[in-house]
N, C-alpha and C positions, 0 to 999 in steps of 0.2 A: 613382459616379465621383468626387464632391466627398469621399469617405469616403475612397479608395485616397490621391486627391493629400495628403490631412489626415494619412495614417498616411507617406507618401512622406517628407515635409515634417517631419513630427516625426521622424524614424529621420534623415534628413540635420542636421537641429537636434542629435540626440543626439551624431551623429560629427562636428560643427563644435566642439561645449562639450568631448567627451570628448578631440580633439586638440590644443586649446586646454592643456584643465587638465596634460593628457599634458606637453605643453611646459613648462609653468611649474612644473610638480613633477615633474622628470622626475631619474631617478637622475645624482649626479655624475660625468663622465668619471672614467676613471682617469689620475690625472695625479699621484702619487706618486714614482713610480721610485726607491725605495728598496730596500737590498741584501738577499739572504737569501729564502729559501720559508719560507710558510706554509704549515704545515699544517693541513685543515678537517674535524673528523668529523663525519656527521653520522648521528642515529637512525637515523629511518626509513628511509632509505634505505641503512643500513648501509654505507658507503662512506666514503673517503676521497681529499680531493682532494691535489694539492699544484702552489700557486699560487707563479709567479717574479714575487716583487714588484718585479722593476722595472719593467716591464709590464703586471703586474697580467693576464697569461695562465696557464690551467688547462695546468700539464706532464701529468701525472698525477690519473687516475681509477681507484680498482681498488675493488673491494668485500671486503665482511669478514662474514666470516657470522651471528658474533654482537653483535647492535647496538652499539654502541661509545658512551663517553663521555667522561670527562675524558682528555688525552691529555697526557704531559711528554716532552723529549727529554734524551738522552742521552751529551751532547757527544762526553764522552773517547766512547765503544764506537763515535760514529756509527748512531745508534740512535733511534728512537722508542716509545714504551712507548704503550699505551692500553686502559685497562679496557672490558672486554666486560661489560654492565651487563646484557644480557639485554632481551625485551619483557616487557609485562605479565603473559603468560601461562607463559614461559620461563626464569625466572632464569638469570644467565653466573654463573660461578665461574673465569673464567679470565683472562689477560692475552695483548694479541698486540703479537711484538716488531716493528719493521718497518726493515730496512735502510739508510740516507737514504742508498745508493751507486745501489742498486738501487731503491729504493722499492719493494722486493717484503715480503711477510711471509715473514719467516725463521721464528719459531717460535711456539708458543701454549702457554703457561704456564698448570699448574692451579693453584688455590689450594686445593686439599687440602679442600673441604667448606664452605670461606667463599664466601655468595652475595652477588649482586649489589656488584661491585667497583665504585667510584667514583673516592673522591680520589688522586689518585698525585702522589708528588714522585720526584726522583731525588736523591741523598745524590751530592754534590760529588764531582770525581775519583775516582769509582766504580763499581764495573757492578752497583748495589745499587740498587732504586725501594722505595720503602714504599707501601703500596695500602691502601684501609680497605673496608672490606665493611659496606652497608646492612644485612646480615642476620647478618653475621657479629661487626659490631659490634667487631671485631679493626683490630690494625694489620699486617698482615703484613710482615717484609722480605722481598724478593726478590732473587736472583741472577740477572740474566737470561744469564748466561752460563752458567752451569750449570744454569737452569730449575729452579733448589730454593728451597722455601720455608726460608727460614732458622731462622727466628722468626716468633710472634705475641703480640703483645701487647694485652690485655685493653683495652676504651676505657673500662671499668667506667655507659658509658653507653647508649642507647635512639638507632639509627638514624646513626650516627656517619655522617660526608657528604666533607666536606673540610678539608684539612688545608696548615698550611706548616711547615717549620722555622726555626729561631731560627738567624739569619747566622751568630754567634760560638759559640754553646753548644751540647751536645749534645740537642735538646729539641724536638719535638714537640708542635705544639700541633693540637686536634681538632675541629670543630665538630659537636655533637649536635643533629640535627633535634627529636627526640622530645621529648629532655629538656631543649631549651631551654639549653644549658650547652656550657662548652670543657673536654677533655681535657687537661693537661698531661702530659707523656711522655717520663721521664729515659730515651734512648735506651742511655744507660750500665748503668742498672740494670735496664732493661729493666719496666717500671712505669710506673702512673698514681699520678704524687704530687700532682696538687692538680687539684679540680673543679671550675670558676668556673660558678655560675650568672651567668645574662646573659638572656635575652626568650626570647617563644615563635616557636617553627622558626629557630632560629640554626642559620644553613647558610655563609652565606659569610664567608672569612676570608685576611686575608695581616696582613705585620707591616712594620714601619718598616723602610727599611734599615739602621737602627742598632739595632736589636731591643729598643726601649724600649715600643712600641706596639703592642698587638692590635687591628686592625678587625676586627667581626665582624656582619653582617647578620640580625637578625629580620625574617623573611621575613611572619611574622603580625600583627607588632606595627608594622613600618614604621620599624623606626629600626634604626640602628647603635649597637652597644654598642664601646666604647672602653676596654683594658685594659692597666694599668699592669703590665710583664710582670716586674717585681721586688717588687711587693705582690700580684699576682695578683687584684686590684680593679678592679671598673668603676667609669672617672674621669670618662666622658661619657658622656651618652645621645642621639647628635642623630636627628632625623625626617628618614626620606629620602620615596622617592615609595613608589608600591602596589607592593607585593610585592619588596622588595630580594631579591634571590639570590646576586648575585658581588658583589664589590671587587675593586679593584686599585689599588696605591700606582702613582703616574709612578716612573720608573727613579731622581730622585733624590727621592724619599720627599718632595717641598712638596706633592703634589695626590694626593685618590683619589675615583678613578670609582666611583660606585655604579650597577651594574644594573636598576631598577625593573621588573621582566617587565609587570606587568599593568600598570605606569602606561605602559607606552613611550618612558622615557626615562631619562637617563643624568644623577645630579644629581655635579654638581663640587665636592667639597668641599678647603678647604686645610687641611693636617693641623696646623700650629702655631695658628692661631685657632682651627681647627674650625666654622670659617663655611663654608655655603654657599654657592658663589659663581658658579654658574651652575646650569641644569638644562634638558639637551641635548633638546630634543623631534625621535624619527627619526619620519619621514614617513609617513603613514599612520593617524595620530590626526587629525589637522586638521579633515577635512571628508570627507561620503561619498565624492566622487569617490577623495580618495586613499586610501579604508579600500579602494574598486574594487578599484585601481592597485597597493595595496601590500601590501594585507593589513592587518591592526592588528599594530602590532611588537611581539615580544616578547625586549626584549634578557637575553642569559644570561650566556656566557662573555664573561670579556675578558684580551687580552691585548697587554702592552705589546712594541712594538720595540725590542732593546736599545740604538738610540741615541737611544731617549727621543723622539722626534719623533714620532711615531703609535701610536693604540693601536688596537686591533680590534676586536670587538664582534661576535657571533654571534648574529643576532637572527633565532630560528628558524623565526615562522609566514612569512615574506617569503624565508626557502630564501636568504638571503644574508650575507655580513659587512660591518656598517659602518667606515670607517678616519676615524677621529679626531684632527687634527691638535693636540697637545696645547700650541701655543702659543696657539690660537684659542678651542679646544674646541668646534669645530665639525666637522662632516661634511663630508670633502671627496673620499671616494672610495668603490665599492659593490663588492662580489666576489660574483660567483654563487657558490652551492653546490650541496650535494644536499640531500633534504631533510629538515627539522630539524638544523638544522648547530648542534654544541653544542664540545664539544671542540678545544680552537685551542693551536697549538704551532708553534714556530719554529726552522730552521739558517740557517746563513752558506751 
């Protein structure tokens, strides 16, 4: 009898600490109300959301058949683009466009033989996305109105991942997992004119908004390579946390967010000093209860609100997106997903 009360008594102990901690690290309300949908892909679950931020309420839920990953929109057509990346067992080779009237898929684009599709941009008032293939190691352009592959272009590199374009010039720049090195990519001449070595698994990459500066994330080595994009030289090398994957510049190019997947947080660096000036810890690293609670986080994509006050963050073992108030740089708002939510993209 003294046995049952002792096991009573500890399981009521468990659920007084366990709603206690629940309280005190509990996800932040949604209290944003900021304009425009977001759009959420995520892996596993093949699916895509799409969230009205000014509420921070799921409109839409529809699934995609083949896993999904980087995703860009496509203003002028009204349009979303997003690479079918495939599972481990399945390679995608294809692109699915998706309507932002309807938020239905309109159509599913081959890439002619190029597997496992990743990085996509969209080339400014055009109905043209460039897509890079893990295995294909190309840059493809696309027409998504006509569903034809245009062109491809060689990355002359090993695992090609992600990619931006240069604001003013026509130029293409690439990041190579394999080979540790960026692509440069006269979209003119259609060619790789310069290689930059830079650390090993360089995967993430965007550029200044004045296109003086290349971030780019060694994923192996822990730091950010920094490239002067008129010498083609790395001019910095800073240490972020475990396992950088993404960057992202704020909308006017003073601050970039680095991703740490495995460390769980998000280091702030300012881009004229190149100081580190904060390093976001999201919830779930702390202490066991919250590893319970939240999962251990593994932040990946990020993406900024074009009016610069929040950024996003898809942190995929926790099935949610963080919103990041970018004058605090703090966490002040949570979005369910589906699961492994990787891919984040935005309209009006």
């Amino acid at each position: 009898m003294k046995k049952i009360k002792y096991i009573v008594l500890v399981i009521a102990l468990l659920f007084v600490i366990t709603s206690i901690t629940s309280y005190l690290v509990k996800r932040p309300s949604y209290t944003i109300q900021t304009r425009g949908k977001l759009y959420v892909f995520s892996k596993l679950s093949s699916d895509y959301k799409v969230i009205d931020l000014k509420n921070g309420k799921e409109v839409v839920e529809n699934p995609i058949e083949i896993e999904p990953h980087e995703a860009v929109a496509v203003t002028s057509q009204n349009r979303i683009v997003v690479t079918n990346y495939g599972n481990p067992d399945t390679p995608g080779n294809c692109i699915t466009v998706i309507n932002t009237k309807t938020n239905k898929i309109e159509k599913i684009i081959s890439l002619k033989g190029s597997l496992r599709p990743h990085g996509i941009v969209s080339f400014p008032n055009s109905t043209k996305v460039g897509v890079l293939t893990d295995l294909g190691n190309d840059l493809s352009i696309v027409n998504i109105e006509t569903g034809s592959v245009e062109k491809k272009i060689p990355t002359q590199q090993e695992f090609s991942h992600l990619l931006v374009l240069h604001p003013f010039k026509s130029f293409a720049y690439v990041t190579n997992i394999k080979s540790g090195s960026v692509s440069v990519i006269d979209l003119d001449l259609n060619k790789v004119i310069q290689v930059i070595p830079c650390g090993l698994g360089t995967e993430g990459i965007d550029i200044t908004p004045d296109g003086s500066e290349l971030w780019v994330t060694n994923n192996k080595d822990n730091t950010v390579s920094i490239i002067n994009t008129s010498t083609y030289k790395v001019i910095h090398t800073l240490t972020t946390g475990k396992e950088p994957l993404r960057l992202k510049f704020s909308i006017d190019g003073k601050y970039c967010l680095v991703a740490n997947s495995s460390g769980g947080t998000i280091s702030v660096f300012e881009q004229q000093s190149k100081k580190q000036i904060k390093t976001i810890i999201i919830r779930g690293k702390n202490n066991i209860i919250e590893r319970l609670l939240y999962h251990t986080p593994r932040p990946v994509g990020i993406l900024m609100h074009p009016d610069g006050l929040f950024a996003f963050v898809s942190n995929s073992n926790a099935n949610e997106v963080e919103v990041i108030d970018m004058k605090t740089f703090e966490i002040v708002s949570t979005i369910g997903t589906g699961k492994i939510p990787d891919g984040l993209t935005f309209i009006n």
